[in-house]
C-alpha positions as CSV (number, residue, x, y, z in Angstrom):
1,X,3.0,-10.4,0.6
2,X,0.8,-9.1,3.0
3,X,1.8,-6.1,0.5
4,X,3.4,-3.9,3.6
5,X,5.7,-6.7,5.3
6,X,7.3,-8.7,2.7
7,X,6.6,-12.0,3.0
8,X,6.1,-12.4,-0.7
9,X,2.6,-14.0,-0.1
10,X,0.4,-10.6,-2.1
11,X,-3.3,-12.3,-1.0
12,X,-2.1,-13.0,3.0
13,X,-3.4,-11.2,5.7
14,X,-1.2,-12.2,8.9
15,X,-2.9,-9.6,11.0
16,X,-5.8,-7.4,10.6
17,X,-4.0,-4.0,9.9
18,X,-1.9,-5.6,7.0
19,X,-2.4,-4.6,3.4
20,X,-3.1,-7.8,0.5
21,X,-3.3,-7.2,-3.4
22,X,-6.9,-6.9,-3.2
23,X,-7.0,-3.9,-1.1
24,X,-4.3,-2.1,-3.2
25,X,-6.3,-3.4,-6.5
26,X,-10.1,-2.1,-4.7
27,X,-8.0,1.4,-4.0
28,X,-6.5,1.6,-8.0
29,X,-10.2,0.7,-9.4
30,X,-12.1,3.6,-7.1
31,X,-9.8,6.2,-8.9
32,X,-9.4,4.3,-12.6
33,X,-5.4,3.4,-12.1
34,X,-3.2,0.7,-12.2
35,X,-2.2,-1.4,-9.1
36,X,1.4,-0.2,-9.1
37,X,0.2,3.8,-9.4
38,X,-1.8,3.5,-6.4
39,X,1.3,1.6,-4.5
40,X,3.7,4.5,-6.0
41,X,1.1,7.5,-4.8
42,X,1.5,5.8,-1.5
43,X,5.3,5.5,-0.8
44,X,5.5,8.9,-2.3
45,X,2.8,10.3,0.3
46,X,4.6,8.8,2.7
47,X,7.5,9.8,2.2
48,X,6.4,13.4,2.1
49,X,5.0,13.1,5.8
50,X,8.3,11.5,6.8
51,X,10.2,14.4,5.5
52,X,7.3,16.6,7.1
53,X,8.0,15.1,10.4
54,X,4.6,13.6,10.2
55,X,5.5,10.3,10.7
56,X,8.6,8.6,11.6
């Protein structure tokens, strides 16, 4: 779904900067996890640097 805006289409890439399965599945593999780790790691990273005040 372009993973990051929702369009439900996983292997899309509307615009350069947007995420597809096969990223997310590439970033799992280079540290021997599953898919849905790696997208769990992420939210919870970034929700640590929103809390942080890092990003907003």
């Amino acid at each position: 779904m372009c993973l990051n805006c929702g369009c439900g289409e996983p292997s899309e890439r509307h615009k350069p900067g947007d995420i597809i399965l096969d990223d997310l599945k590439r970033a799992a593999q280079n540290h021997n996890m599953e898919p849905e780790q790696a997208a769990d790691n992420i939210h919870s990273a970034a929700k640590k640097l929103k809390e942080e005040g890092t990003i907003n």
